[in-house]
C-alpha positions in Angstrom: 110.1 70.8 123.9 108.2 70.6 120.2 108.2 72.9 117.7 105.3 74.0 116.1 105.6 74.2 112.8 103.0 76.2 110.2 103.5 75.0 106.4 101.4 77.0 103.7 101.4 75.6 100.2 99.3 75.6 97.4 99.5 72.5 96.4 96.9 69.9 98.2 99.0 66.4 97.3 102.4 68.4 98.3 100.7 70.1 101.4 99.5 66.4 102.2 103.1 65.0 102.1 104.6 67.8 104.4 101.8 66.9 107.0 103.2 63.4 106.7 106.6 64.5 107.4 106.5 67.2 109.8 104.5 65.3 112.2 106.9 62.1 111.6 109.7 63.7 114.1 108.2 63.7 118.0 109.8 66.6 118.2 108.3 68.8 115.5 104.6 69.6 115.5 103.5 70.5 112.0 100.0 72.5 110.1 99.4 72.2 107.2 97.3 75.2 105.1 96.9 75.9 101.5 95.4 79.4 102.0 96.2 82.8 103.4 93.1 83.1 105.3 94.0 79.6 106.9 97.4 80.7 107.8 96.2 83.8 109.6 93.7 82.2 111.5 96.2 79.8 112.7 98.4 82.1 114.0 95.7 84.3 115.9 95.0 80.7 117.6 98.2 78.7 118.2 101.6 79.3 119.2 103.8 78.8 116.2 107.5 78.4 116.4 108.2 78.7 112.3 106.6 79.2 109.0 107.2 77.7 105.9 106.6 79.1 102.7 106.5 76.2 100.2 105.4 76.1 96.2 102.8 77.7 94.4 103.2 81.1 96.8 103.6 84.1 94.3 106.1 87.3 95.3 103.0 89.1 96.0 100.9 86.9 98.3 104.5 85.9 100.0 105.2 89.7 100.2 101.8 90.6 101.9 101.6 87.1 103.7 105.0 87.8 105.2 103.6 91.4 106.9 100.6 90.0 108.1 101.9 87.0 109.8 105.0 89.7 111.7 101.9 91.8 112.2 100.6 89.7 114.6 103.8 87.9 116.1 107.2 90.0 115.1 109.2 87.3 116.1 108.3 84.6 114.3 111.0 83.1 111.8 109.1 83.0 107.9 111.8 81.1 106.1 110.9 79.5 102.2 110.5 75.8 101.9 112.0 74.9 98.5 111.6 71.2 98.5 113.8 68.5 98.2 114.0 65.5 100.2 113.4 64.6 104.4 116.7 65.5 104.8 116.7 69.1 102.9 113.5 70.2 105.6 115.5 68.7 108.7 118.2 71.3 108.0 116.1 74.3 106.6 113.8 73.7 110.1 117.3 73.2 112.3 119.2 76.0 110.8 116.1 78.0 111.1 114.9 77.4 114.9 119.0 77.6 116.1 
């Protein structure tokens, strides 16, 4: 079974990257946004398994990103992506999804 996986960055290069690398394992099915408004839409259209929060997200936007994304599904798992290499995201996504 794949996961879907919704990034949101803010950074277009770094945004690029985790496209790259999320859609690199068969069994992970990764989206890549740099805005809110892109985020939200995404979730009101496709069923996503996890979201990650990556750079360039402020405490505010996260805060009120956060509540609208549980608005609409309350069980999906917002966890932050803090960088690091292939092998950093394999366990934040694993210890996230089990």
């Amino acid at each position: 079974m794949q996961t879907t996986i919704l990034y949101i960055g803010r950074d277009t290069e770094i945004t690029t990257v985790m496209n790259r690398l999320l859609n690199a394992r068969p069994e992970w099915k990764g989206i890549c946004v740099c805005t809110d408004d892109e985020a939200i839409e995404i979730c009101q259209t496709h069923e996503i398994d996890l979201v990650l929060l990556g750079n360039g997200i402020d405490a505010v936007c996260e805060k009120a990103l956060r509540a609208k994304l549980t608005g609409l599904k309350p069980e999906l798992k917002i966890i932050q992506h803090y960088g690091g290499g292939s092998g950093l995201l394999y366990g934040e996504i694993m210890t996230a999804i089990n």
